[in-house]
OpenMM code with the backbone's topology and positions (N, CA, C; nanometers):
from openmm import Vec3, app, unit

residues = "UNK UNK UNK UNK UNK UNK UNK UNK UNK UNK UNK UNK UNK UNK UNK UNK UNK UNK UNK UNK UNK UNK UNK UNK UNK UNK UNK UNK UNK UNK UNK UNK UNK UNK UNK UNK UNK UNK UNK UNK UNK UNK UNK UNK UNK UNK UNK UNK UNK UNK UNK UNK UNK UNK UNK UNK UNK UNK UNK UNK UNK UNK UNK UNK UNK UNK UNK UNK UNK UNK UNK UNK UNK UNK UNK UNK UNK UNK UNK UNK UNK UNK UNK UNK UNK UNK UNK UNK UNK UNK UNK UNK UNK UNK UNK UNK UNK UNK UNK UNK UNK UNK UNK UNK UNK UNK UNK UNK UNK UNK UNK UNK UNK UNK UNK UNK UNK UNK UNK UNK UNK UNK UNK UNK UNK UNK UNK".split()
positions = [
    Vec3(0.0849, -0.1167, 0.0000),
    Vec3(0.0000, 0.0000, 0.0000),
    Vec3(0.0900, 0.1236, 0.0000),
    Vec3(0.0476, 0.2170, -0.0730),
    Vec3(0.1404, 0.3844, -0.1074),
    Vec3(0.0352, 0.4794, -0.0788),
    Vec3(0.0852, 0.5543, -0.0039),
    Vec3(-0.0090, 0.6659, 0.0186),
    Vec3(0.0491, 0.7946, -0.0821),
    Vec3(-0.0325, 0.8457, -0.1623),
    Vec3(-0.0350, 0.9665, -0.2367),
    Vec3(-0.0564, 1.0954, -0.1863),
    Vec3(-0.0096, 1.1694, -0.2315),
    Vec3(-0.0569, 1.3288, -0.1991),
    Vec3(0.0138, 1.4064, -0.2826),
    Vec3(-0.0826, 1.4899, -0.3093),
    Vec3(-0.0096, 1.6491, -0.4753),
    Vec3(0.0605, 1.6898, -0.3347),
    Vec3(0.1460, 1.7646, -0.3870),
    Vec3(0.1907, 1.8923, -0.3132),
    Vec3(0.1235, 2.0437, -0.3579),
    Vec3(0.0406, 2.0323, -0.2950),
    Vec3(-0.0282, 2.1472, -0.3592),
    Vec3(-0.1848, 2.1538, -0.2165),
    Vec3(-0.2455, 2.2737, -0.2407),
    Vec3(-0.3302, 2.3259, -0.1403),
    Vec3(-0.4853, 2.2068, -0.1493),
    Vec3(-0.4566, 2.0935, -0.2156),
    Vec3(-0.5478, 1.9742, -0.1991),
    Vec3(-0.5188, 1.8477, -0.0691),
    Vec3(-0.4997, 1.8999, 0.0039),
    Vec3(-0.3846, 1.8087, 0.1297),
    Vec3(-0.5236, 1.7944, 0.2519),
    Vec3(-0.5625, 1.6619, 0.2894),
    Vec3(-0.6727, 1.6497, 0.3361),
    Vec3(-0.7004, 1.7176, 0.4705),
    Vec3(-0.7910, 1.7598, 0.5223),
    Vec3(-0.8123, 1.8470, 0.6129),
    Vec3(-0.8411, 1.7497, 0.7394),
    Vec3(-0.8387, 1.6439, 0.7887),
    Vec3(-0.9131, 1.5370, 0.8227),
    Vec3(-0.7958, 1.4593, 0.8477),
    Vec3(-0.8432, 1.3336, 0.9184),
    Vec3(-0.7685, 1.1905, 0.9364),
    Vec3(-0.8036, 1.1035, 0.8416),
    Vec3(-0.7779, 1.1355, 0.7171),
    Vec3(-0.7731, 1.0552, 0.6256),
    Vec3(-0.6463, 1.1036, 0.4989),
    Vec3(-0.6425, 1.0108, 0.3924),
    Vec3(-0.5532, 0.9998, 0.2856),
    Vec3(-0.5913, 1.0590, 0.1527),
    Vec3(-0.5181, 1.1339, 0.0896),
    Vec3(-0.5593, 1.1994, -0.0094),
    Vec3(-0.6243, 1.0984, -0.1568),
    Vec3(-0.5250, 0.9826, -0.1045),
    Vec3(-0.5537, 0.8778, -0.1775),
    Vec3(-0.4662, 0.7368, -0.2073),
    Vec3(-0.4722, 0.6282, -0.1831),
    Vec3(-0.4026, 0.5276, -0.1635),
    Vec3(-0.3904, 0.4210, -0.2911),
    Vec3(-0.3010, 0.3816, -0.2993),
    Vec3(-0.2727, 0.3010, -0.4287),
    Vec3(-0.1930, 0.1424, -0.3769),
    Vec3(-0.3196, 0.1055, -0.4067),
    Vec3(-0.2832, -0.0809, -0.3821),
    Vec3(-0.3382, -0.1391, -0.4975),
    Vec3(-0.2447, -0.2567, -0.4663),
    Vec3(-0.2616, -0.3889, -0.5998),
    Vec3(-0.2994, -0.2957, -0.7104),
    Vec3(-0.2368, -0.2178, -0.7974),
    Vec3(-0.2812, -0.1701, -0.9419),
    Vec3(-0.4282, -0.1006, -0.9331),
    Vec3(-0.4511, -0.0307, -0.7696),
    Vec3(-0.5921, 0.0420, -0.7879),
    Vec3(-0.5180, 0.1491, -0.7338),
    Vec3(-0.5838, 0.2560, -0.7606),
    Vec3(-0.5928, 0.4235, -0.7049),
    Vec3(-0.7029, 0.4315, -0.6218),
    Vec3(-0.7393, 0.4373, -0.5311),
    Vec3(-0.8478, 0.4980, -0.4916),
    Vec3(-0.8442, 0.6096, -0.3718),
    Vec3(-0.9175, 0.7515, -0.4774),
    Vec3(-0.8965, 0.8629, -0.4375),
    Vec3(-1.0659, 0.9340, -0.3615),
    Vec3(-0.9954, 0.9895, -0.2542),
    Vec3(-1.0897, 1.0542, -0.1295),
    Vec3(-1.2024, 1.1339, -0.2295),
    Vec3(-1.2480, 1.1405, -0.1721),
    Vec3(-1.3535, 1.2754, -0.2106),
    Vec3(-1.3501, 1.4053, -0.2219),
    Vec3(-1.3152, 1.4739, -0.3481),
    Vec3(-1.2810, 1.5853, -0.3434),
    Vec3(-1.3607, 1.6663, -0.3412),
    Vec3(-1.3855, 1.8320, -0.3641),
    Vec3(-1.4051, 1.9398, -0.3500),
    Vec3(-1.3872, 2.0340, -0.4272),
    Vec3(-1.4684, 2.1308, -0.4656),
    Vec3(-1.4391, 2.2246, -0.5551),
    Vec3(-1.3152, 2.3257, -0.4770),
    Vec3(-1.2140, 2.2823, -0.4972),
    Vec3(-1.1258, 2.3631, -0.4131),
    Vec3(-0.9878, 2.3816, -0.5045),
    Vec3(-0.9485, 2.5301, -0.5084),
    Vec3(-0.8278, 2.5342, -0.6086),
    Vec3(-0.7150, 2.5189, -0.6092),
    Vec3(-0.6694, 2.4272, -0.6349),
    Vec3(-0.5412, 2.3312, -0.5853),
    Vec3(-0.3913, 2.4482, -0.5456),
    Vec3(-0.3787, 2.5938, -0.5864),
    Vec3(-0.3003, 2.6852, -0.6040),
    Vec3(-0.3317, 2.7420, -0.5014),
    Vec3(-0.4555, 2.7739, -0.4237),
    Vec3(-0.4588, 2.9028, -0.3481),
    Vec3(-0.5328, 2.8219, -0.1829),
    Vec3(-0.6061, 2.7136, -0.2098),
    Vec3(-0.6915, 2.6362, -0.1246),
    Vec3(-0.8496, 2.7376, -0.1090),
    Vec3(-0.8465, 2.7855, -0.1991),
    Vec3(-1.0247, 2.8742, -0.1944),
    Vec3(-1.1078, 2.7918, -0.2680),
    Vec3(-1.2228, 2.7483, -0.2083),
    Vec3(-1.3146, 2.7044, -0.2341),
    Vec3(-1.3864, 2.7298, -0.3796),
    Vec3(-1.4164, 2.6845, -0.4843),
    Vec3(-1.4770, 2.7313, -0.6121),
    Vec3(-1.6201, 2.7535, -0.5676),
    Vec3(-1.6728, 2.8995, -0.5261),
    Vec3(-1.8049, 2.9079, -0.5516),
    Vec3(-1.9278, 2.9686, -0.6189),
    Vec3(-1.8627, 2.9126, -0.7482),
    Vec3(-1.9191, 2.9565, -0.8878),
    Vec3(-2.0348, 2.8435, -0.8916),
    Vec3(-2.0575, 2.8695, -1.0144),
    Vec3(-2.1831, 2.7816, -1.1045),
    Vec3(-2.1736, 2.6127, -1.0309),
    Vec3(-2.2604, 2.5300, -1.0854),
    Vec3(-2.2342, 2.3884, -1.0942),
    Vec3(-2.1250, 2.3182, -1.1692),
    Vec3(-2.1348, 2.4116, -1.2978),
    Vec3(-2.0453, 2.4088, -1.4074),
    Vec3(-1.8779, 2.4214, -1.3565),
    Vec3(-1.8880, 2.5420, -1.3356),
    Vec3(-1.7410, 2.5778, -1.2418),
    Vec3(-1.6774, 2.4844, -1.1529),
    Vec3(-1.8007, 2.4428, -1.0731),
    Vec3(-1.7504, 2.3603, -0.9592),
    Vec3(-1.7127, 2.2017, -1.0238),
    Vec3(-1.7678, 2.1450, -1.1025),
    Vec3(-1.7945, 2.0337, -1.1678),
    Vec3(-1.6475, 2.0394, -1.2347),
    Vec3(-1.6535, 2.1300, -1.2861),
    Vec3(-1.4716, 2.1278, -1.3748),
    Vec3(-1.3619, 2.1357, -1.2386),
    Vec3(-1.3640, 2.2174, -1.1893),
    Vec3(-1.2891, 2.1769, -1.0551),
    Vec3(-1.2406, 2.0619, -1.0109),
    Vec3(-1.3382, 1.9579, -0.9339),
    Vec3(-1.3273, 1.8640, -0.9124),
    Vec3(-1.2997, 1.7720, -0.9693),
    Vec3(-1.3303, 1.7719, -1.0971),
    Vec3(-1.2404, 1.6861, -1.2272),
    Vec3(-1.1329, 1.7598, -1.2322),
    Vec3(-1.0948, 1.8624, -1.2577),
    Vec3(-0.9377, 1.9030, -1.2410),
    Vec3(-0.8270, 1.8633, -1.1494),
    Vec3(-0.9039, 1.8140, -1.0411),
    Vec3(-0.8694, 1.8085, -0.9008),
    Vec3(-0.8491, 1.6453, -0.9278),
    Vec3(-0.9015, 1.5838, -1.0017),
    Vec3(-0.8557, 1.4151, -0.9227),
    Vec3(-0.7531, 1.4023, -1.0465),
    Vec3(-0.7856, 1.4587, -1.1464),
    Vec3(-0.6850, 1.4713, -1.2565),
    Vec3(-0.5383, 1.4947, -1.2237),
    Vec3(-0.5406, 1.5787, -1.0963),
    Vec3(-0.3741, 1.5893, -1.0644),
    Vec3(-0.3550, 1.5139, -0.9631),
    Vec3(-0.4319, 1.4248, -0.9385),
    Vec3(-0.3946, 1.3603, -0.8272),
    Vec3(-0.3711, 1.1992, -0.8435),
    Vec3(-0.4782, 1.2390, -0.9761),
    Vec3(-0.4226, 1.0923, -1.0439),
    Vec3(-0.2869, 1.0932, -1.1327),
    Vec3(-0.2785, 1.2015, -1.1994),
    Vec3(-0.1568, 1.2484, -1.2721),
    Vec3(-0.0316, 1.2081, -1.1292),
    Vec3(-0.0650, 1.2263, -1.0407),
    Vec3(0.0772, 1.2361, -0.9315),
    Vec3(0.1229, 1.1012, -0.9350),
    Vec3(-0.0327, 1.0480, -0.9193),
    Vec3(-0.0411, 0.8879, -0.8620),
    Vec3(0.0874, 0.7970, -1.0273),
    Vec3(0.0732, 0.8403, -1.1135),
    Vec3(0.1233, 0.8226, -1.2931),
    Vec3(0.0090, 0.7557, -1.3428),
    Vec3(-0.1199, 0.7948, -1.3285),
    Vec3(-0.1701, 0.7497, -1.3923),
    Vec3(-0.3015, 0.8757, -1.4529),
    Vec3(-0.4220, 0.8294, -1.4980),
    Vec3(-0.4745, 0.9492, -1.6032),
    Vec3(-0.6449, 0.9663, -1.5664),
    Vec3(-0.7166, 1.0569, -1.6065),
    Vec3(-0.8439, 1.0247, -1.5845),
    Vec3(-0.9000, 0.8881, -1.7206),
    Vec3(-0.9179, 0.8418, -1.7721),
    Vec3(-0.9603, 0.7870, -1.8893),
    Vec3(-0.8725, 0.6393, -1.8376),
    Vec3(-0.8315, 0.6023, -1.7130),
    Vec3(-0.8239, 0.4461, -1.6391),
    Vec3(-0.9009, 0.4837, -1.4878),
    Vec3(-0.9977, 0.5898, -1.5637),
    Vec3(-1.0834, 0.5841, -1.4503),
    Vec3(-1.1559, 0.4821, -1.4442),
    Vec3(-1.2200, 0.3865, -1.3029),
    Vec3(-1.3100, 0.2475, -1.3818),
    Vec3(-1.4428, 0.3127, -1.2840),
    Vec3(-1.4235, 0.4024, -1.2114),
    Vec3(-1.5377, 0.4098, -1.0723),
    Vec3(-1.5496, 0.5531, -1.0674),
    Vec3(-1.6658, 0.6203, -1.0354),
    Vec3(-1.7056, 0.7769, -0.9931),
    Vec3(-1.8346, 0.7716, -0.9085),
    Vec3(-1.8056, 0.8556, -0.7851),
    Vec3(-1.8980, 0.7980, -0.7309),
    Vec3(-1.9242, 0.9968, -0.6951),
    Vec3(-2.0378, 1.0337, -0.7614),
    Vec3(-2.0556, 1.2055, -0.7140),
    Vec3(-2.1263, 1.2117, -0.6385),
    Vec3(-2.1559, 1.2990, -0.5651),
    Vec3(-2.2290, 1.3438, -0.4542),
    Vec3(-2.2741, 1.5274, -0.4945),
    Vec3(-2.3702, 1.5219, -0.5073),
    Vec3(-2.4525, 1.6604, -0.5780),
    Vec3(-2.5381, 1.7098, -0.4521),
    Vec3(-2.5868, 1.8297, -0.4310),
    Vec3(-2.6500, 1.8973, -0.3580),
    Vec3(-2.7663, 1.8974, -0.3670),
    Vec3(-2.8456, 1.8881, -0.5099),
    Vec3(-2.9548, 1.9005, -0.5607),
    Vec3(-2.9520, 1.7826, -0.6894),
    Vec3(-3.0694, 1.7017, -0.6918),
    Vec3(-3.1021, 1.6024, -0.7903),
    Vec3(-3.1036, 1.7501, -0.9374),
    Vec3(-3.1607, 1.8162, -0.8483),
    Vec3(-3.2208, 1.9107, -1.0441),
    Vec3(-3.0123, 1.9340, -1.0847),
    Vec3(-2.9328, 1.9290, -1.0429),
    Vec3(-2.7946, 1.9478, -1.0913),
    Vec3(-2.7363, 1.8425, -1.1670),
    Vec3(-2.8372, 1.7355, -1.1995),
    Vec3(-2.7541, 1.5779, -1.2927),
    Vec3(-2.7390, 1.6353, -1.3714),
    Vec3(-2.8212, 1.6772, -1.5069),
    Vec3(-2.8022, 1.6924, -1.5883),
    Vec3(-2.6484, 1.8024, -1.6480),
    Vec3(-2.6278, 1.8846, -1.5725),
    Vec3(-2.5517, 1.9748, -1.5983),
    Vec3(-2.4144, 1.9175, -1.5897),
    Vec3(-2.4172, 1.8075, -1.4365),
    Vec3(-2.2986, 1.7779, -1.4127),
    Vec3(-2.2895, 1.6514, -1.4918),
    Vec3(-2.3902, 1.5196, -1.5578),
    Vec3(-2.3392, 1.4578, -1.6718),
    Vec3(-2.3165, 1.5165, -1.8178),
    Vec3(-2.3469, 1.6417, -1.7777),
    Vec3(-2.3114, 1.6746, -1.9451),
    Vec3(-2.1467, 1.7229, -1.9444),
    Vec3(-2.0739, 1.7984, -1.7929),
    Vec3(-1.9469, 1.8373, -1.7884),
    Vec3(-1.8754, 1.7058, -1.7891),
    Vec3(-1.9229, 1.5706, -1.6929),
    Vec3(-1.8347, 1.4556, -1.7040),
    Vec3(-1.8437, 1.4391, -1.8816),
    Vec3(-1.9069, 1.4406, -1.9655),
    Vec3(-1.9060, 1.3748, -2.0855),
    Vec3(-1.7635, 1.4773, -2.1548),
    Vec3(-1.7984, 1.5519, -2.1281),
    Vec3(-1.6643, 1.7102, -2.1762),
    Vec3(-1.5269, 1.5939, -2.1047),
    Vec3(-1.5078, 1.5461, -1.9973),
    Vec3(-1.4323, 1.4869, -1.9308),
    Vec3(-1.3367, 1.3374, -1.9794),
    Vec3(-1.4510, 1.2873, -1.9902),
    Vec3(-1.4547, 1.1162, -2.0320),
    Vec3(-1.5403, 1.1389, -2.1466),
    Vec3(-1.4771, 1.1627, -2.3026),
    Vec3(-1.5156, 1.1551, -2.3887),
    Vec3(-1.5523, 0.9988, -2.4433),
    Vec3(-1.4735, 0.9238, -2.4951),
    Vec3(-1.4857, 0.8165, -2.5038),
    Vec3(-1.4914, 0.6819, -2.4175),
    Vec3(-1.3975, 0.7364, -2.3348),
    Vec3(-1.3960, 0.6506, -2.2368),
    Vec3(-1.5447, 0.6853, -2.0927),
    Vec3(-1.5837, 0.5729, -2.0675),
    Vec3(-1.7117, 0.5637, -2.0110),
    Vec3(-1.6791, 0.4984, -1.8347),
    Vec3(-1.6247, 0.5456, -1.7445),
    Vec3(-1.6204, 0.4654, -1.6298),
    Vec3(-1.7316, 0.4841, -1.5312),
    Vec3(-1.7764, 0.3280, -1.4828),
    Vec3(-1.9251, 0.2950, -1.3804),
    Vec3(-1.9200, 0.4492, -1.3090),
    Vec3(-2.0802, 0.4788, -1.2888),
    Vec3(-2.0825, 0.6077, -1.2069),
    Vec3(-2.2258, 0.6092, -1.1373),
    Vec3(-2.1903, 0.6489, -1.0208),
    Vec3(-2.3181, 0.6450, -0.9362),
    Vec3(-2.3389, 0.8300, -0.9389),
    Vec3(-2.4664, 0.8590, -0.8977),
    Vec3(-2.4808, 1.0047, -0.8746),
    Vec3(-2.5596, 0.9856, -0.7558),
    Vec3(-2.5125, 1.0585, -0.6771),
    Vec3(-2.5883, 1.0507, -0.5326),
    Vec3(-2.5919, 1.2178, -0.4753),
    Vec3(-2.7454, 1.1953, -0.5071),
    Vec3(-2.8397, 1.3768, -0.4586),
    Vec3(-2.7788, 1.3438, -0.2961),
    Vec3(-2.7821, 1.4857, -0.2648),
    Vec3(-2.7739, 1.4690, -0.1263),
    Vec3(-2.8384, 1.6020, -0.0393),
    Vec3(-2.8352, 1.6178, 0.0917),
    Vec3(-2.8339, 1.7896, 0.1258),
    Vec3(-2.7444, 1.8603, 0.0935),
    Vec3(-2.7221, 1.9285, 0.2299),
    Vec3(-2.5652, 2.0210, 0.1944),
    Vec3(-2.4721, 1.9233, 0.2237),
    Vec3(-2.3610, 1.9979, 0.0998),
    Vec3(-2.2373, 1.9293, 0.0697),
    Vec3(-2.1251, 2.0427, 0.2146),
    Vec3(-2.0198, 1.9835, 0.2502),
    Vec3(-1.9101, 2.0834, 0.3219),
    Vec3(-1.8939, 2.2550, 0.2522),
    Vec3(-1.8962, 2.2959, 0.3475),
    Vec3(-1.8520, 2.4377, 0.2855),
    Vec3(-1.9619, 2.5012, 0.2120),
    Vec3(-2.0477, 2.4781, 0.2087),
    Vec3(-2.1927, 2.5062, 0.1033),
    Vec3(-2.1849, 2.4729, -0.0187),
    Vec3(-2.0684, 2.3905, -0.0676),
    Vec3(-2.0784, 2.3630, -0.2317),
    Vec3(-2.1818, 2.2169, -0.2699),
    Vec3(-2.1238, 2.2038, -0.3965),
    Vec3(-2.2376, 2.2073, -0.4745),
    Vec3(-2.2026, 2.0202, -0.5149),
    Vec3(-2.0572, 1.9957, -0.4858),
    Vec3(-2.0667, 1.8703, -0.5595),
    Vec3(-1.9457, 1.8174, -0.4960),
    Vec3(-1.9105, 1.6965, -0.4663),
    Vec3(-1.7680, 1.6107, -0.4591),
    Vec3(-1.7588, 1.4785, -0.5153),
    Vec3(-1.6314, 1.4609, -0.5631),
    Vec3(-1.6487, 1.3310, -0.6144),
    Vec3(-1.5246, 1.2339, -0.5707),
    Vec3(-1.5503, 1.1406, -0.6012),
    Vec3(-1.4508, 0.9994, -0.5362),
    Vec3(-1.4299, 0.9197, -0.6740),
    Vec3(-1.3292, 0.8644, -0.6595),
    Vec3(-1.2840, 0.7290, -0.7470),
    Vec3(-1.2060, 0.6651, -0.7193),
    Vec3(-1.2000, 0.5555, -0.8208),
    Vec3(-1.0832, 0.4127, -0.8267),
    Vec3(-1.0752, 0.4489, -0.9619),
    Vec3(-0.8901, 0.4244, -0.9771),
    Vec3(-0.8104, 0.3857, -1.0980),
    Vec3(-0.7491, 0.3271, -1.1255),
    Vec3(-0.7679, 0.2933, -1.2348),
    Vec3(-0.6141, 0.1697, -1.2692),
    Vec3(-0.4618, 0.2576, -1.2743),
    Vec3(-0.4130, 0.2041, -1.2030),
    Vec3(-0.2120, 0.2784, -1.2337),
    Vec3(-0.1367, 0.1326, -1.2567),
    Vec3(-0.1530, 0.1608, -1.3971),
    Vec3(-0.0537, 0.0614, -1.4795),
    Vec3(0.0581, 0.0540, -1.4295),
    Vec3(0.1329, -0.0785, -1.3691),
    Vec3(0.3165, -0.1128, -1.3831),
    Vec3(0.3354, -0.0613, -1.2182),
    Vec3(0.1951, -0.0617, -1.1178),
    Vec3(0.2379, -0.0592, -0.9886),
    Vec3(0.1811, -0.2107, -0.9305),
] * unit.nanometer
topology = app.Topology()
chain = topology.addChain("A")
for resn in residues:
    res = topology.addResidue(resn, chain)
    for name in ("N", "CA", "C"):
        topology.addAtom(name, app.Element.getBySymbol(name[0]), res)
């Protein structure tokens, strides 16, 4: 087991791991619309926030050497059911061709008053 972490203002706030990599899986915490440069919260649109958080596991999977598109798992957590649509239309901008299992889970309030977080498992080839 390897524990991961960016060096950068995404560093978990909590007793937990930014994200751990066993047997050829990634599996990364739940992120946040939060800007990996400054640690301020994104509290723009759905849209805004939605690109965020894909930006966000993107470098964390990038750290890990591996990519979004050996994503196999997404598991989101939304504030409001009426926000699917917006936020499967930014994952499709995301994961063009490539299609990994995805749950969407409405919820109340998210931390911090935002709008969305998301979690995954990845494949990291040659660990």
């Amino acid at each position: 087991m390897k524990y991961i972490q960016t060096n950068n203002q995404l560093k978990p706030a909590g007793h937990y791991s930014q994200a751990i990599l066993h047997n050829g899986l990634l599996y990364v915490s739940g992120q946040l619309a939060v800007n990996p440069d400054t640690g301020e919260k994104t509290a723009g649109d759905i849209e805004q926030q939605t690109r965020q958080v894909l930006d966000n596991l993107a470098l964390i999977l990038n750290e890990a050497g591996t990519s979004l598109n050996q994503t196999i798992k997404l598991v989101i957590y939304i504030s409001d059911v009426q926000l699917w649509d917006k936020v499967n239309q930014i994952c499709g901008e995301y994961f063009t061709d490539h299609k990994p299992v995805r749950t969407i889970v409405p919820t109340r309030d998210l931390h911090f008053g935002l709008k969305i977080e998301v979690d995954c498992i990845a494949i990291c080839e040659g660990s």
